[in-house]
N, C-alpha and C positions, 0 to 999 in steps of 0.2 A: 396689877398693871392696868394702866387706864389704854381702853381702846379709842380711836378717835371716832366720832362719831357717824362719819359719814363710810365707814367698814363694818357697824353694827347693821344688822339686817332691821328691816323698819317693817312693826303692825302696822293695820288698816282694817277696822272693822267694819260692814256693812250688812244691810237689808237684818235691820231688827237686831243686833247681835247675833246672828245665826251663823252668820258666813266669817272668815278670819284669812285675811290677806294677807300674806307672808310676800314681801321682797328684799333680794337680797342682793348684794353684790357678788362680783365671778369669782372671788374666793370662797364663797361658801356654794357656788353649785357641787350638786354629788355630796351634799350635807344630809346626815339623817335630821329629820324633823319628830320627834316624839311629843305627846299629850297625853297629861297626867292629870287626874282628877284631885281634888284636894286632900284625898285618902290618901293619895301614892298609889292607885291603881293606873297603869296603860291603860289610855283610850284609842287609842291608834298612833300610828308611825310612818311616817313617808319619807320617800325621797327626795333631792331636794333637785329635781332632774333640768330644771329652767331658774332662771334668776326669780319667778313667781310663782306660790303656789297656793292655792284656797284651801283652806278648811271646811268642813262645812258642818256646823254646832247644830242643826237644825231637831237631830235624834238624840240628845244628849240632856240631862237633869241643868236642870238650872244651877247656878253654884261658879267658885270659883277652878281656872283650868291652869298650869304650870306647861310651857310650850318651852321646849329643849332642843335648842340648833346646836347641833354638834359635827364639825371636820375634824378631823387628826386629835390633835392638841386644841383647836379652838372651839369652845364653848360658849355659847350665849343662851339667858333665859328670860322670858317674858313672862307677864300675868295677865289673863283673861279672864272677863266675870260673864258668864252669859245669864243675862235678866229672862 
């Protein structure tokens, strides 16, 4: 089922690939945000308490990262490579 575009939550990466800017629209506040490493290990999990929230890749192995927006039933996933 195709979601329309503008109800997907939208990345934004800055300052060197470190940082990872999640915004989202008010159906996904109170979303869990999960980050997976390309293992399938947890690298951390937030809240999703505002329409914005940063990541911050700065302590993290370089590598590809799998970002998991999750409400109820709705799910969305992204890819992130941090150089």
């Amino acid at each position: 089922m195709a979601t329309p575009k503008d109800t997907k939550p939208e990345i934004t990466t800055i300052t060197n690939d470190n940082l990872l800017v999640l915004k989202a629209n008010r159906k996904f506040k109170g979303a869990e945000i999960e980050v997976f490493s390309s293992s399938g290990y947890l690298v951390t999990s937030k809240k999703l308490n505002k329409r914005k929230v940063i990541i911050d890749f700065k302590n993290v192995r370089t590598g590809a990262y799998l970002i998991r927006v999750k409400k109820g039933k709705t799910q969305e996933e992204f890819s992130f490579t941090k150089q």
